[in-house]
Structures are given as structure tokens and as C-alpha cells.
N, C-alpha and C positions, 0 to 999 in steps of 0.2 A: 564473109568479108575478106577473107587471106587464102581460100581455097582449103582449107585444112577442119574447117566447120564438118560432122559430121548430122546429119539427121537420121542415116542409120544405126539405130543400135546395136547391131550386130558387130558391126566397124569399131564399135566408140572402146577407145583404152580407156578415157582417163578426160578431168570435165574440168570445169572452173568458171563458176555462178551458174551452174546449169547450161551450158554453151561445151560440148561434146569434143573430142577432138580425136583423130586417129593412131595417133604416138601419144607416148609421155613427153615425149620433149617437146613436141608444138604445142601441149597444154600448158607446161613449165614456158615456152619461150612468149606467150600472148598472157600470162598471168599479171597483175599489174599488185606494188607494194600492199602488203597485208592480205592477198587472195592466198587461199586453200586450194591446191590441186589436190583433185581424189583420183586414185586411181580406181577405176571401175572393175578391172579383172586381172588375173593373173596376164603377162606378156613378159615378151623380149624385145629388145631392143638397142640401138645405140647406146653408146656413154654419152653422157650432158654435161655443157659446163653451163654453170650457173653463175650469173655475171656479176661485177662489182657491185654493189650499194644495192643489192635486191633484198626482199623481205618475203620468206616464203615460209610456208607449210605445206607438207608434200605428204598426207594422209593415205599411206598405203592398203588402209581398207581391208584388213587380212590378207591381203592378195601378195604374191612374188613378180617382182622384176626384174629379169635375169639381161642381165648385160652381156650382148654378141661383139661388140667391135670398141675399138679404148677408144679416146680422147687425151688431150693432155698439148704443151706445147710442141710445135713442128720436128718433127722428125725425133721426137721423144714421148708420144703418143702410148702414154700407161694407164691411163686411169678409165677406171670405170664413172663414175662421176669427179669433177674439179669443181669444187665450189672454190669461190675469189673472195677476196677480202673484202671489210665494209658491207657485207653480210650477215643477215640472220637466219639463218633456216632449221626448221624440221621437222626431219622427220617420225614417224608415227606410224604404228598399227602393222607391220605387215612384215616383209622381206624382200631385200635384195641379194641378190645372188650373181655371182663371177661365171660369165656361163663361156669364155671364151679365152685361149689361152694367153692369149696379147693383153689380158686385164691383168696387170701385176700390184698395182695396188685399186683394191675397190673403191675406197673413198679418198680424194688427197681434199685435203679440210686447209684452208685460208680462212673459212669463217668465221664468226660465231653459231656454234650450232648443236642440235638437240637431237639425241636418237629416244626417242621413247615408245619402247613394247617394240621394239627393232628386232629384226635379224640379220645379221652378216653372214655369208658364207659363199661356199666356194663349189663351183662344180667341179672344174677342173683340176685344182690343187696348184696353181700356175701364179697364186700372186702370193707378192713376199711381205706385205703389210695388206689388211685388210682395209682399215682406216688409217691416214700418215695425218698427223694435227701439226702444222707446221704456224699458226696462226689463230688466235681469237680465243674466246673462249667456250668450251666443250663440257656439256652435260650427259654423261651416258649413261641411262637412266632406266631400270625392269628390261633392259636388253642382252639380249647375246650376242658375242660375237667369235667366230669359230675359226680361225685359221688353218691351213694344213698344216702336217709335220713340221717342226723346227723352223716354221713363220712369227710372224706380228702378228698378233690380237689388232693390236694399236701402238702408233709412239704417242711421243711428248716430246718435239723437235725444237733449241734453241739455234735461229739464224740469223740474228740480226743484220751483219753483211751482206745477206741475202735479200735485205730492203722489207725486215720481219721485225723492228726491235723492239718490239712487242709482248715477243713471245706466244706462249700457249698454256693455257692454265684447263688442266682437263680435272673433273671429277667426275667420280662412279658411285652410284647410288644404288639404293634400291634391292631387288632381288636379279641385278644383271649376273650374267653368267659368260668372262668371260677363258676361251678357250685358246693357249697360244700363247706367246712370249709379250709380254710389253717391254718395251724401252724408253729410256730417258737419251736423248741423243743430240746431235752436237753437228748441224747441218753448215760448211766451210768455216775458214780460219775466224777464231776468236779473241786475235789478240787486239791489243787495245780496248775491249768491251770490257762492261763491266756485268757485275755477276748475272748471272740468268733468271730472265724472267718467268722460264716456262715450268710450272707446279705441277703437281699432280698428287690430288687430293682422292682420299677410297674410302669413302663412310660405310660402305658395306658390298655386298656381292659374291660369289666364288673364283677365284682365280686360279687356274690350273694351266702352270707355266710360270718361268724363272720372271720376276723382273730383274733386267739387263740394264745397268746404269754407264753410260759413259765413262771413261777415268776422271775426264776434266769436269764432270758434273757429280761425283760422288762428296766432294766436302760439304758441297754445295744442297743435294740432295738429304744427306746425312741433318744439316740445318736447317731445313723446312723443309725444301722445296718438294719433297717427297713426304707427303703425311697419312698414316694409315690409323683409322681409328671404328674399324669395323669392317668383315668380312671374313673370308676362309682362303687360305694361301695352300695349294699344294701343285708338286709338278705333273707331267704329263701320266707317268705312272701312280699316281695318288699320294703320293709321300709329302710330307708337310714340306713347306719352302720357308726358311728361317728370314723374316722382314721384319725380326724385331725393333731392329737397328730403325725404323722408320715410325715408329708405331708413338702415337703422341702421349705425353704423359697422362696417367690415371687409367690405361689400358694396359694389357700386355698379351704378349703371342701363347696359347696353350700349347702343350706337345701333341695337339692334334689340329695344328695348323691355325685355330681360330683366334680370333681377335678379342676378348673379352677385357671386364673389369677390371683392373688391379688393387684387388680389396687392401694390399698392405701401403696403399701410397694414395688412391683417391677418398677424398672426403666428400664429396657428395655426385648424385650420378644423375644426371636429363636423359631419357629416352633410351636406357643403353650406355652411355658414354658416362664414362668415370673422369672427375675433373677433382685436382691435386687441390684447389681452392675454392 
């Protein structure tokens, strides 16, 4: 129909309702609300943007997708994938990978969206956030994500100025693992706004790496918007990273980085999680 139809299998990356296609982005670009792209094999290829009000699943299939060349707006062309806001997506099963040096951040996130059994990572060592969450809200879930030296894992970016007043509300579940600094961060001037809508919630995981909170988001942070109530905290050399400051009542930080019970203050405990009432 669009010239992009594949009947050889040899050819075919990546499919949707069994209709073949030669890239991952001509599968993504003819996917229509609530279709599943599967990627069929491991490949390379351009960065994608994925466009307002789309509803996708992008089933990686164990397979890696390594990003050759960025995307992003004109003549500021960073990203390995841009998803846009009014979105749902995700992804699932597999990995993508930074395979070229003009990729400096792999994922820039407007959406709302789901990494699940993900891998992030980087060939080259060339981007400075892996995933930027500037909008929506973010499930990062049984995944890794690996940054180079003295990079982003991930932020948690409030910019309402930026036409975002939304925020970004990200949580980490699961057995994710990740590797890298995260940040709480503060994208153009904030005066007149009021306090910040972007959270970040950590029910469980490994983190290895400082989290980095903005000055003007620390009160703020300290008050909820930052809540940790399960997982393991230590820096790039394995030393514990002190987050008790964030850590929700009925929990507390061990001096071996973890997040446990707080048997002198919680009175009863669901799944793990010690609650003061």
C-alpha cells in the first residue's frame, strides 16, 4: 500500500497485525491507536519521533535497537527517540541502545509511558541523560537502565513555562536496576508558578548513583514529592547513598544502603511496606 510493505522475510525488522515492514519507524509510523509493533530482529536505525495523541506498544521481542542518527527539534536534533505528549506508550521485552554519538539523550519522554523488562544503554558513552521525563506520567518497571560515567539514569524535570504544567510523575518498581545519577530538575524560570507537580516515587529497585535534587526543589522534594519506600541506594563505587531524608514513614534506610521496615515506629506491614497506622 505505502511501498514500505515487506514480503521478504529476510528484509522484515519489525511488523504490525502481521503486515511486515523494513524499518522500525515505517512500522511505528502506519501503526494505528492501540496496535503492538513487534520488532522482529535485532537492527539499527534512525531515532523516531512519535507523535501527539498516539497509543502504542513497541514490543522489543528480546531483540536490541540501536540508534545511528538523533532526532529531536531543528537544529537541536538530540534524541534517540522523542515521544510527544497526549501519549501512551510501551515499551517492552528487549533493548535499545545509543549507538551513535550525536544521541545525547536516548529517550526525551512528553508522554505517558512504560518501560517494561527494558534496557537502556549506550554504546558510545556520548549521551548525558538516558531517558529525560519532562511530561506525563512514567512507569519504570523490571528494567535497567545504564548510563556512562557521571551521566543520567533518568530525570524528573518540572517546566511548566515550557507549555508542561503538568509535570512528570515517574515511579520505579520492581527488580529495575538502575545505573547512573537521577535528578530532580527545574527546566526555565519558575517564578510565579506554583509548587511542582513532578514526583518521583521508588517502591523498590537498585540504584547506584547519587540522586541530585535541584536547590529550588529540595523543600519541596523533602515533602513528598520525592518518596522512597523500597529498594537499595548506593554510589557508583558501591558505598551506600544516605536517601533517608526521603524515605516514607514506617521504613527506614539500613547502613547497608537498603530500604527496610522500621520495626520501632511501624505498626502493621502490606507486602514489605511498614505503615505507622
Amino acid at each position: 500500500e505505502n511501498g514500505t510493505v515487506q514480503t521478504d522475510t529476510e528484509k522484515a525488522v519489525a511488523s504490525v497485525k502481521g503486515i511486515s515492514y523494513s524499518t522500525l519507524q515505517e512500522a511505528i509510523k502506519n501503526a494505528k491507536p492501540g496496535d503492538t509493533v513487534k520488532l522482529l530482529k535485532s537492527t539499527e536505525g534512525s531515532g523516531i519521533v512519535i507523535p501527539e495523541g498516539s497509543e502504542l506498544t513497541i514490543d522489543l521481542n528480546r531483540c536490541t535497537y540501536t540508534v545511528t542518527s538523533a532526532v529531536g527539534s531543528t537544529g537541536t536534533e538530540s534524541n534517540g527517540f522523542q515521544l510527544l505528549k497526549d501519549s501512551t506508550i510501551t515499551f517492552k521485552n528487549g533493548t535499545i541502545t545509543a549507538g551513535a554519538p550525536a544521541v545525547q539523550i536516548l529517550i526525551q519522554n512528553y508522554s505517558n509511558l512504560t518501560l517494561d523488562n527494558v534496557t537502556l544503554n549506550d554504546k558510545n558513552s556520548s549521551c548525558s541523560y538516558m531517558l529525560s521525563n519532562n511530561n506525563g506520567d512514567v512507569l519504570i518497571k523490571d528494567s535497567t537502565i545504564t548510563a556512562p560515567a557521571n551521566s543520567f539514569a533518568f530525570d524528573v524535570c518540572w517546566g511548566p513555562n515550557k507549555g508542561y504544567p503538568d509535570g512528570t510523575q515517574v515511579t520505579v518498581e520492581g527488580n529495575s536496576k538502575i545505573n547512573g545519577k537521577v535528578e530532580i530538575g527545574v527546566w526555565g524560570d519558575l517564578t510565579g508558578q506554583p509548587d511542582s507537580k513532578s514526583t518521583l516515587h521508588i517502591t523498590g529497585g537498585e540504584f547506584n548513583g547519587e540522586i541530585v535534587v535541584d536547590e529550588a526543589l529540595k523543600e519541596q522534594a523533602k515533602e513528598g514529592n520525592v518518596s522512597i519506600s523500597g529498594g537499595t541506594f548506593r554510589d557508583a563505587s558501591g558505598k551506600p547513598i544516605d536517601v533517608s531524608g526521603y524515605v516514607v514513614p514506617g521504613m527506614k534506610q539500613d547502613d547497608d544502603g537498603n530500604i527496610v521496615v522500621d520495626t520501632t515506629t511501624a505498626v502493621a506491614e502490606v507486602n514489605g511496606v511498614g505503615y505507622t497506622n
